[in-house]
C-alpha positions as CSV (number, residue, x, y, z in Angstrom):
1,X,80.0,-48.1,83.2
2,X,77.1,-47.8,81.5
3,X,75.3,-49.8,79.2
4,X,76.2,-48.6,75.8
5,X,79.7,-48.1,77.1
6,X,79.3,-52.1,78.6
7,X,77.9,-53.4,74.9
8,X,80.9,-51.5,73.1
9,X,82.6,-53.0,75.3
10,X,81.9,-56.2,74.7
11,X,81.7,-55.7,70.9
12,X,85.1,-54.7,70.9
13,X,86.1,-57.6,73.0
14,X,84.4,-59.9,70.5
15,X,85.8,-58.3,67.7
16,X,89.5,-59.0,68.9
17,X,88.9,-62.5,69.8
18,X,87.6,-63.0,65.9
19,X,90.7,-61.0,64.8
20,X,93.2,-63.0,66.9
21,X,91.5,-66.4,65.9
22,X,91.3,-65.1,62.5
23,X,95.3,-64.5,62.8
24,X,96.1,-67.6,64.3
25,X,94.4,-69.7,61.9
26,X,96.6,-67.8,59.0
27,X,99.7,-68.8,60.9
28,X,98.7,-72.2,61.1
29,X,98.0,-72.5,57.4
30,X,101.3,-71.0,57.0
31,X,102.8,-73.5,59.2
32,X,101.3,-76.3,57.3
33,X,102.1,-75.0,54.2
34,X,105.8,-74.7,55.3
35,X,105.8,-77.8,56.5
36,X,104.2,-79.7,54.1
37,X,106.7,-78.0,51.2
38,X,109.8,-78.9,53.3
39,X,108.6,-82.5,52.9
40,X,107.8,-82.5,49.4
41,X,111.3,-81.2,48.8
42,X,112.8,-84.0,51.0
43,X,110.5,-86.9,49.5
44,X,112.5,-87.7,47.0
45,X,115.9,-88.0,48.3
46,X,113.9,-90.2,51.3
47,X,112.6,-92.4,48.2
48,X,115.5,-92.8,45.5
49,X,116.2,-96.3,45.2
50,X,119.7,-97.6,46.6
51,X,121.0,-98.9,43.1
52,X,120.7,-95.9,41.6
53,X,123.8,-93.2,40.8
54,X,123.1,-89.5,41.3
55,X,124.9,-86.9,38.7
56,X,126.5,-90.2,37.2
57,X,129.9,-88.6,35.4
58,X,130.5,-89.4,32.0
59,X,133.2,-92.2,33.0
60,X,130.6,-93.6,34.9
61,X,128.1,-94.7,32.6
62,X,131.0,-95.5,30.2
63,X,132.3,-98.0,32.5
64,X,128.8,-99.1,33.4
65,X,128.0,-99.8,29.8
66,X,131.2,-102.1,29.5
67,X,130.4,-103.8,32.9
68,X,127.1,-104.4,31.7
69,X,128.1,-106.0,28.0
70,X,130.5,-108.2,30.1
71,X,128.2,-109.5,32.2
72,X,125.7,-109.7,29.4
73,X,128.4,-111.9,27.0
74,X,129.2,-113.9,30.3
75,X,125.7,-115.1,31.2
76,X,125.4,-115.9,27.3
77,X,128.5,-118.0,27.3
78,X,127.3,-119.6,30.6
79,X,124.0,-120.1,28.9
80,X,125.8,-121.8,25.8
81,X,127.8,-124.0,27.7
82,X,125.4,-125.6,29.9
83,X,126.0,-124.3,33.2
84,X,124.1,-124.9,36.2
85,X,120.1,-123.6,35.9
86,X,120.8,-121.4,39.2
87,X,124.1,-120.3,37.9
88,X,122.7,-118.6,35.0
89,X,119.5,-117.4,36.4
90,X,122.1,-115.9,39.4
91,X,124.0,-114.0,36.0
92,X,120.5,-113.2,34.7
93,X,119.7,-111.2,37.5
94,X,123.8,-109.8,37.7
95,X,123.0,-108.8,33.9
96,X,119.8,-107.0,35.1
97,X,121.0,-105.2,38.2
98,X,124.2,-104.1,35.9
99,X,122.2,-102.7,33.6
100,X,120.2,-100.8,36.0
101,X,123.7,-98.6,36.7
102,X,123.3,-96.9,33.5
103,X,122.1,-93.5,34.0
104,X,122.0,-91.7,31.1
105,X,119.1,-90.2,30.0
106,X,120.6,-90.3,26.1
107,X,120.6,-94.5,26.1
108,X,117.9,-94.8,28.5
109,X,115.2,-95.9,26.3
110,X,117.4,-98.4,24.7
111,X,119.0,-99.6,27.6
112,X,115.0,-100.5,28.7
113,X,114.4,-102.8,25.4
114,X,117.6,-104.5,26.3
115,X,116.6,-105.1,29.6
116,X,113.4,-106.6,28.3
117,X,115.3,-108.9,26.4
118,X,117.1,-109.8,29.5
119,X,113.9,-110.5,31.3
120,X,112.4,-112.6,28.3
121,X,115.4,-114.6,28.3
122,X,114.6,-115.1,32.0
123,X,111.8,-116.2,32.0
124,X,112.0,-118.3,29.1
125,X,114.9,-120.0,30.7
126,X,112.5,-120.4,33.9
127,X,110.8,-122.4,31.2
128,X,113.7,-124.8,30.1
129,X,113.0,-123.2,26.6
130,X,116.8,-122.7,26.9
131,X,117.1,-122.2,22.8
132,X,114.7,-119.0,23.0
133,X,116.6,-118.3,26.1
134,X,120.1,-118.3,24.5
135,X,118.4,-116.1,21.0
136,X,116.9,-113.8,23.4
137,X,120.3,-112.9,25.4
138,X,122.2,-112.9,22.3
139,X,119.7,-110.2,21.2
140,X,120.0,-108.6,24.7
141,X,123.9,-108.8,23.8
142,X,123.4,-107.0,20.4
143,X,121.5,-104.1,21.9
144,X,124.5,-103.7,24.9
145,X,127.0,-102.9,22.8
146,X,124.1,-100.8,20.6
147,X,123.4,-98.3,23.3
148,X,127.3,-98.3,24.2
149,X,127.9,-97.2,20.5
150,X,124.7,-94.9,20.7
151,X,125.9,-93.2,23.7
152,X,129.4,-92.9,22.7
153,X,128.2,-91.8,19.0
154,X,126.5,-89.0,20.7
């Protein structure tokens, strides 16, 4: 071989290894890519919190609404009555996580400001303000049975 014939050589050789590096790079990026999409896609089933319904049916958040309002009017009876300071802070937070089972994007907004309610009433009872407590839940009441008639007015 001669030398132009080497240097071609060569050349040629060089060129191929910057072709096939060039290539393997792109099949990496794809790979990431790939990858990283498949996760995205997953992420959110991997992160959906456990209280929460998927595709709730329509009987679902019906019954959901009148589970919350009777565990709403319960803790505000317990509240009226006198019960036990960890009896009705226990129904405060049944009252909350009830709430919570209402997926309906036509009542969420309202179900939220009753929830608020809730957690004012909460912590004023925290407080022994148990008068602003007891106004607060009866509020929280009102707006129950509100997004029940909301959602069923729809």
């Amino acid at each position: 071989m001669d030398a132009y014939n080497f240097i071609m050589h060569q050349h040629y050789n060089n060129h191929l290894y910057k072709v096939r590096s060039k290539m393997s790079s792109l099949k990496k990026l794809v790979l990431a890519v790939c990858v990283s999409t498949a996760m995205l896609a997953a992420a959110p089933v991997a992160i959906a919190k456990p209280g929460k319904i998927a595709n709730q049916t329509q009987e679902g958040v019906k019954q959901s609404l009148l589970d919350t309002i009777a565990v709403a009017e319960e803790t505000l009876a317990a509240m009226k009555s006198g019960v036990e300071k960890d009896t009705v802070m226990a129904l405060l937070k049944k009252t909350k996580q009830t709430a919570k089972t209402i997926e309906s994007s036509v009542v969420l907004a309202d179900r939220d400001r009753a929830l608020a309610k809730v957690k004012k009433s909460r912590s004023a009872y925290k407080k022994d303000q148990h008068a602003k407590a007891e106004e607060l839940m009866g509020q929280a009441v009102e707006r129950f049975i509100k997004v029940n008639e909301k959602y069923h007015n729809f």
